[in-house]
Residue frames as qw, qx, qy, qz and C-alpha x, y, z in Angstrom:
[[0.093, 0.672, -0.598, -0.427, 0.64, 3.50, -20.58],
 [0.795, 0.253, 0.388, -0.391, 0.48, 1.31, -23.76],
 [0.034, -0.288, 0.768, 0.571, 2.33, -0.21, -26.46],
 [0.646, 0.270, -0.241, -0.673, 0.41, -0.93, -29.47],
 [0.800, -0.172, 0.562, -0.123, -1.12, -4.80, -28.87],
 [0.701, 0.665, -0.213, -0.143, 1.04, -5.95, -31.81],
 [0.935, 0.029, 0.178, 0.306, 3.27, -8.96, -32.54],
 [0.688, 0.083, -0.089, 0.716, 6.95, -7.77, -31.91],
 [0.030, 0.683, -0.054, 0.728, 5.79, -4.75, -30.40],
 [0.419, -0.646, 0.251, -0.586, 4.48, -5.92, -27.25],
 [0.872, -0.316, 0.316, -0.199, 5.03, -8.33, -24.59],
 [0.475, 0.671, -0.567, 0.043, 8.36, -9.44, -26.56],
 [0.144, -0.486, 0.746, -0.431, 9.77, -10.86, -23.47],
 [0.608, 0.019, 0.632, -0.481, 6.72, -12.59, -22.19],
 [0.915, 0.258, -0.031, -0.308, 6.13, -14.09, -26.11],
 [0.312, 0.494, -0.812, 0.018, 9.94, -15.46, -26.31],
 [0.189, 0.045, 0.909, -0.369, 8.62, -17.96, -23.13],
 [0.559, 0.329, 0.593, -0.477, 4.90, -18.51, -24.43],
 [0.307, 0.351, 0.696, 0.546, 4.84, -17.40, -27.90],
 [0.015, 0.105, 0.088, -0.990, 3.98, -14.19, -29.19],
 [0.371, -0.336, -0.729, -0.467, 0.58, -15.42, -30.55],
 [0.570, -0.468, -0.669, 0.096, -0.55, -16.41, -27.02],
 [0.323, -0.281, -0.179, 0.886, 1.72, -13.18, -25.27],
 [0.057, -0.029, -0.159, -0.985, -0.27, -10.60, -27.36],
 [0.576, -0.530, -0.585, -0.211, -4.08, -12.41, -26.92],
 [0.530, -0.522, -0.491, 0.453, -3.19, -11.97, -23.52],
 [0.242, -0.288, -0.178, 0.909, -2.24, -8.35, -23.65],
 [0.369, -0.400, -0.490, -0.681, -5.36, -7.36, -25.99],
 [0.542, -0.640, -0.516, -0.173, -7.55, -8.99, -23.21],
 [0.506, -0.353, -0.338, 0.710, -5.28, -7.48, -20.12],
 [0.294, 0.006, 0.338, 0.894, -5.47, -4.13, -21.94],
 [0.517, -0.387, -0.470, -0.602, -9.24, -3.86, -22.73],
 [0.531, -0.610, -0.557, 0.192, -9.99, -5.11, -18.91],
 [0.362, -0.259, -0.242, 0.862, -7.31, -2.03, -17.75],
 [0.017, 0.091, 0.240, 0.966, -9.27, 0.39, -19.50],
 [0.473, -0.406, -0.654, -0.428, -12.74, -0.88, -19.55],
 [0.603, -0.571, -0.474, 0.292, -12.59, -1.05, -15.41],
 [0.359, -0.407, -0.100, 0.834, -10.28, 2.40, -14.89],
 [0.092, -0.369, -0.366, -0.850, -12.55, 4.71, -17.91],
 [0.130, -0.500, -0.690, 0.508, -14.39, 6.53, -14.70],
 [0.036, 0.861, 0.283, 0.420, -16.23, 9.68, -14.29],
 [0.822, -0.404, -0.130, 0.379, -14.23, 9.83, -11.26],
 [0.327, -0.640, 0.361, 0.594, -11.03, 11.12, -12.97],
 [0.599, 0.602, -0.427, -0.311, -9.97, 11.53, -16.91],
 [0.856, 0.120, 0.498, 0.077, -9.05, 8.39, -18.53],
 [0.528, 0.766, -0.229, -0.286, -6.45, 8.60, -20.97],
 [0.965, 0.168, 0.190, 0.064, -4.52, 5.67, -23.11],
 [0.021, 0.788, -0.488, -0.375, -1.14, 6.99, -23.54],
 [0.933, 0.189, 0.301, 0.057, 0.52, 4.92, -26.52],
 [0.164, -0.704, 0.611, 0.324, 3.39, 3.76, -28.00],
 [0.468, 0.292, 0.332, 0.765, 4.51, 4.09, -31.10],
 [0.141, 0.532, 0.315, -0.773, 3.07, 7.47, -31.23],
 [0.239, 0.167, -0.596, -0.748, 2.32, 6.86, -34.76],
 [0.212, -0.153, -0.806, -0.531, 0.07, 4.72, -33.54],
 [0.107, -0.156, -0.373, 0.908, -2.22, 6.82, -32.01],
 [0.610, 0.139, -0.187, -0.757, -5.18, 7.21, -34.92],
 [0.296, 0.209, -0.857, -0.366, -5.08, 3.64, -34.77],
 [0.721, -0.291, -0.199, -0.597, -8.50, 1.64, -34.19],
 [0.571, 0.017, -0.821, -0.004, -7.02, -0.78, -31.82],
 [0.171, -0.329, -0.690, 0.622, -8.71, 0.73, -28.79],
 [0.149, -0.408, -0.069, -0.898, -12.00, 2.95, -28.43],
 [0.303, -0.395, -0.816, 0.294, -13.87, 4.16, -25.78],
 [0.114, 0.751, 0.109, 0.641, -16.00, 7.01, -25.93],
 [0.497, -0.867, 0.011, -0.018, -14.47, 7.61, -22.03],
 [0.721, -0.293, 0.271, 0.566, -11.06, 6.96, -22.86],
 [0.489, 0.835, -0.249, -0.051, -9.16, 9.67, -25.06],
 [0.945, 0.148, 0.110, 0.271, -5.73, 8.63, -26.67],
 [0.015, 0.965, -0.255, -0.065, -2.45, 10.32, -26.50],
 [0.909, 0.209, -0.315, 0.176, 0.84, 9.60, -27.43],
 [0.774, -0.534, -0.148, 0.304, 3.86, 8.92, -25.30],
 [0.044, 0.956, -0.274, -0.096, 6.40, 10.67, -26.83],
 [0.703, 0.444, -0.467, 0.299, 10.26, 9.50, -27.66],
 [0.083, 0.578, -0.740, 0.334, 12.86, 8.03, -25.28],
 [0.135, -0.109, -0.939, 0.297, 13.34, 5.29, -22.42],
 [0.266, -0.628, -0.700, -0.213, 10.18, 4.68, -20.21],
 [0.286, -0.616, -0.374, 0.632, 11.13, 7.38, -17.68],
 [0.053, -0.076, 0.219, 0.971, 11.34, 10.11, -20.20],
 [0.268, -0.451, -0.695, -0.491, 7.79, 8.95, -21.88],
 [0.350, -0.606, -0.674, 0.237, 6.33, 9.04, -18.28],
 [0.312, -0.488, -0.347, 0.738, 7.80, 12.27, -17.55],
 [0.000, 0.072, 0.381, 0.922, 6.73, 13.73, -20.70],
 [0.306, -0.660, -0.574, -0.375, 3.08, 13.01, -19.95],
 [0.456, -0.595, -0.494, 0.441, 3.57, 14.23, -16.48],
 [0.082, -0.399, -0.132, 0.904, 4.70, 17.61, -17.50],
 [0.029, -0.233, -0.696, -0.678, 1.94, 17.42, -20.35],
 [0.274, -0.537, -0.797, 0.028, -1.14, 16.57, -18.59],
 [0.113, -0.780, -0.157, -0.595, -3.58, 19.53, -17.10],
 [0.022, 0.590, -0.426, 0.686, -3.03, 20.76, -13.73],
 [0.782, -0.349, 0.272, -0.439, -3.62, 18.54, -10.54],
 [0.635, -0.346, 0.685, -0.091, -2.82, 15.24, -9.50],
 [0.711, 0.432, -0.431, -0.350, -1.91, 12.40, -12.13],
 [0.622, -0.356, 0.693, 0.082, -1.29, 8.96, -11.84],
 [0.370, 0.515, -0.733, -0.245, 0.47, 6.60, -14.54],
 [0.705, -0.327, 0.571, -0.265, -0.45, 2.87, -14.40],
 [0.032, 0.258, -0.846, -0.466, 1.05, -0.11, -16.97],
 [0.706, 0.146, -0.168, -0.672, -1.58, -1.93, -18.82],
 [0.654, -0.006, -0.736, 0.175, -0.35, -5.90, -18.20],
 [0.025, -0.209, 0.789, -0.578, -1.69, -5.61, -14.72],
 [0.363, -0.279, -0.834, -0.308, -4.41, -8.63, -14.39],
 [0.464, -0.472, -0.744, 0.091, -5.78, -7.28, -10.76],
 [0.050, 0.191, -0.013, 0.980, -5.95, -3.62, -11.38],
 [0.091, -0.572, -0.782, -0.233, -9.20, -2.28, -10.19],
 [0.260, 0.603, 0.044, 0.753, -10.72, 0.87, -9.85],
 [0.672, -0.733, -0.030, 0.104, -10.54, 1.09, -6.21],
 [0.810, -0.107, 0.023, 0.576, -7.05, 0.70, -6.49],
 [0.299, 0.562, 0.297, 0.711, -6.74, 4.02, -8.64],
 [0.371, -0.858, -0.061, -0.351, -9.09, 5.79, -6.28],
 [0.785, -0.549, -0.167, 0.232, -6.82, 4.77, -3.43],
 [0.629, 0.253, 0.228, 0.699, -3.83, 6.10, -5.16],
 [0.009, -0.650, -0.132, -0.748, -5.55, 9.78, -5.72],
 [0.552, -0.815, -0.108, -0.140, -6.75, 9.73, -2.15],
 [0.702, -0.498, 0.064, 0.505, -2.95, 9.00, -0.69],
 [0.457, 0.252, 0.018, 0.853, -1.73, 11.96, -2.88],
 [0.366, -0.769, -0.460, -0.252, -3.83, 14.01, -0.65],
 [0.456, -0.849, 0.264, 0.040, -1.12, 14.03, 2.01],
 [0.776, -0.127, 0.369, 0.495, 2.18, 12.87, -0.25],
 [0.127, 0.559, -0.529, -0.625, 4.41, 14.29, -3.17],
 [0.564, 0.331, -0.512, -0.556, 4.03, 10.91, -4.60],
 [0.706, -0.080, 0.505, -0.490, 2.37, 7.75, -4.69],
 [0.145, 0.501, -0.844, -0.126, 4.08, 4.36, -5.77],
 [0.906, 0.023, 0.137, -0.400, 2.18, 0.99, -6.27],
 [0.127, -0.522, 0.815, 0.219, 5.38, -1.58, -6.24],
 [0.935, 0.183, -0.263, -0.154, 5.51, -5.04, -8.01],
 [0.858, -0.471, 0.193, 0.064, 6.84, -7.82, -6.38],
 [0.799, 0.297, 0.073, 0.518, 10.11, -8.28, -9.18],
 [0.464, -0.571, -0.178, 0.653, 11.10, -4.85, -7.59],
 [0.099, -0.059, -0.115, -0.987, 9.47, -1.98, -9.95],
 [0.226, 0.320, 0.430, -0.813, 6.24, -0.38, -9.97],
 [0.269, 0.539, 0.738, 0.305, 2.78, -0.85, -11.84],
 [0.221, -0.945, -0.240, 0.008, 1.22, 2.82, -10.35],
 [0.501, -0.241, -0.134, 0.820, 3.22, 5.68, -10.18],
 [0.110, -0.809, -0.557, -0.151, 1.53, 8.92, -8.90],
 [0.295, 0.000, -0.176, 0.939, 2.79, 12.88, -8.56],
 [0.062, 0.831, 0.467, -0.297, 0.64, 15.81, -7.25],
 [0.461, 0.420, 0.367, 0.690, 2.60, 17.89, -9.54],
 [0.247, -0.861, -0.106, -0.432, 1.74, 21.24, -7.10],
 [0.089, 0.833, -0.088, -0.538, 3.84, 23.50, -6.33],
 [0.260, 0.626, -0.642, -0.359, 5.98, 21.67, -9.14],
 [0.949, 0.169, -0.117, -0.238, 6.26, 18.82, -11.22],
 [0.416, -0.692, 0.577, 0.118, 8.90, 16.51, -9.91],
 [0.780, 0.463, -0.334, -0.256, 10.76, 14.21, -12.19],
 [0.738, -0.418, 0.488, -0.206, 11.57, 11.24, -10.51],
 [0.955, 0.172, 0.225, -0.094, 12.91, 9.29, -13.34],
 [0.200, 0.875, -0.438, 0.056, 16.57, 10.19, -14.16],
 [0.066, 0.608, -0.786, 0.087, 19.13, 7.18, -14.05],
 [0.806, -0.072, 0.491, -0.322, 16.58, 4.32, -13.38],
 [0.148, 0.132, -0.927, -0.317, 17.30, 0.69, -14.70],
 [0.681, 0.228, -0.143, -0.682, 14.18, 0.38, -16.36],
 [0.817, 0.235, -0.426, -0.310, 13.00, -3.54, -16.75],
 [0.620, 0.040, -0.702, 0.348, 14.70, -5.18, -13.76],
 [0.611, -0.544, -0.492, 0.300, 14.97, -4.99, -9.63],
 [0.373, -0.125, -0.262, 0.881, 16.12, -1.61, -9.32],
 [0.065, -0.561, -0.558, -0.608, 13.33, 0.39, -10.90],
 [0.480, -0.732, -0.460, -0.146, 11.46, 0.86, -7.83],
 [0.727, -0.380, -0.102, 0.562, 14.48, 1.36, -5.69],
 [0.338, 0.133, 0.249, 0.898, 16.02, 4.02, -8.29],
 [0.016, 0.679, 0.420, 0.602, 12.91, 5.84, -8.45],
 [0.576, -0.712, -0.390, 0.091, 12.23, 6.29, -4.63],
 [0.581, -0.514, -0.090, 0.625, 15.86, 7.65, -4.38],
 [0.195, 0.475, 0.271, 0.814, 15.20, 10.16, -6.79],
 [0.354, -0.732, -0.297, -0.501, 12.40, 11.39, -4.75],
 [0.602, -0.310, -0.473, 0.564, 14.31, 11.40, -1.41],
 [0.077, 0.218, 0.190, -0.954, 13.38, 14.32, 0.83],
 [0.380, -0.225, -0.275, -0.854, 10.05, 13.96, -0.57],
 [0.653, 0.000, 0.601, -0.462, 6.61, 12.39, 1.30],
 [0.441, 0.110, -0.757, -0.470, 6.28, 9.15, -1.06],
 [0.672, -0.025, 0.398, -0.624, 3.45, 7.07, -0.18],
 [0.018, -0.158, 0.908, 0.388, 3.05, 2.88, -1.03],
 [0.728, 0.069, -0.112, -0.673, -0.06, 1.75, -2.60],
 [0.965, -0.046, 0.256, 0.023, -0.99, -2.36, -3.02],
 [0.067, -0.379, 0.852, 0.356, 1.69, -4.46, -4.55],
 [0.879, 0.312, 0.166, -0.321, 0.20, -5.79, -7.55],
 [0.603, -0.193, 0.606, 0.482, 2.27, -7.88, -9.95],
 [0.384, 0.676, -0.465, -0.423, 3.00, -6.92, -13.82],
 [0.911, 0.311, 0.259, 0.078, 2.69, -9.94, -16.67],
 [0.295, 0.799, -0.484, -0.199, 6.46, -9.90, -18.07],
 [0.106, 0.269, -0.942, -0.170, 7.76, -13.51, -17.94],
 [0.466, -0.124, -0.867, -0.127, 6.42, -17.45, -17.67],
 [0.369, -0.005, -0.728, 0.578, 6.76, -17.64, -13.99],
 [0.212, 0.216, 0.099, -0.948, 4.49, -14.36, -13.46],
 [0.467, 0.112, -0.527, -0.701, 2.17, -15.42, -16.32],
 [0.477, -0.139, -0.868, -0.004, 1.52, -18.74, -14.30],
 [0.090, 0.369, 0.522, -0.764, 0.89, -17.09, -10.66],
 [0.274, 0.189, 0.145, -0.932, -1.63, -14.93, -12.32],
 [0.058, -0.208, -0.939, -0.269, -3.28, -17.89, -14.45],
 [0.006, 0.604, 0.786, -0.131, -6.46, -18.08, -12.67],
 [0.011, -0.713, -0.048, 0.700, -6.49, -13.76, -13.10],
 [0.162, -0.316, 0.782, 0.513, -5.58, -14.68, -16.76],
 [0.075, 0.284, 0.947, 0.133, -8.12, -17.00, -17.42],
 [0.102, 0.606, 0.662, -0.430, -10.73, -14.48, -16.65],
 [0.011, -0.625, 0.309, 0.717, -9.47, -12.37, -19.26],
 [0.521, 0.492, -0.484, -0.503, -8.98, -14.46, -21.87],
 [0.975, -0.092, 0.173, -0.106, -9.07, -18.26, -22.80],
 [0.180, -0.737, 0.592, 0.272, -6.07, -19.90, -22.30],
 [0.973, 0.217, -0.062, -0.050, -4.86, -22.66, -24.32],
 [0.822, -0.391, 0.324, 0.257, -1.73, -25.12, -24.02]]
């Protein structure tokens, strides 16, 4: 999932503490690495985005990556709209601001929905980068009442899914403040040059 790499669209948060100049360089290059490393033969590859208008737009191509758009509401609705969109079989959902994604990680993910309902990849600020359903016999919709952007996320989702087999993948971290943005520096740096 993607917001379009545009000043006052993305990374808001993270440009109020850096500057959005420097916040959106960083999500261009974070972006392009998420895709570039997860466009497999493996599994489909697809770029949900937000706006959904901007969808024809040229700021991503890959001829392994198709584009789709997220649809309207919060972030649980978007998710669940691709989930009940998407063809039949497993699906996983991962954010694009995650500097130490790799496609092992992904594969790991599809293999633990093998024996789960679903398959959860926390972040240390207490939500989730990865969030995986097998969507057989039904699509569950785990995302109903979550506080979206803070320490419950993870929590809220899990207790949606209660009574189901949920499985945890790595804890990676998500780029949303300073503090975050520093830890991952050296993960950062490989991405993009930084400057002071």
């Amino acid at each position: 999932m993607a917001k379009s790499p545009i000043l006052g669209i993305a990374k808001r948060r993270l440009g109020r503490e850096i500057g959005g100049t420097r916040a959106i360089r960083f999500y261009r290059a974070c972006l392009s690495h998420t895709v570039l490393r997860l466009a497999s033969a493996r599994w489909q590859t697809l770029l949900a985005v937000t706006p959904d208008n901007d969808v024809a737009q040229h700021f991503w191509r890959s001829p392994r990556t198709s584009r789709v758009s997220q649809g309207d509401g919060d972030l649980g609705k978007r998710m669940q709209h691709l989930f009940n969109r998407l063809p039949p079989g497993p699906a996983i959902i991962v954010g694009s601001d995650i500097p130490g994604i790799s496609p092992s990680h992904v594969a790991q993910a599809f293999r633990m929905l093998g024996a789960a309902d679903a398959v959860v990849g926390p972040a240390p600020d207490g939500g989730y980068w990865l969030i995986g359903l097998k969507r057989a016999p039904k699509i569950l919709s785990p995302f109903a009442g979550v506080r979206w952007s803070g320490r419950h996320a993870l929590a809220d989702t899990i207790a949606n899914l209660r009574g189901k087999c949920v499985l945890y993948a790595a804890t990676l971290c998500d780029v949303d403040t300073v503090d975050v943005y520093r830890e991952e520096r050296t993960g950062a740096e490989r991405l993009i040059p930084l400057r002071s």
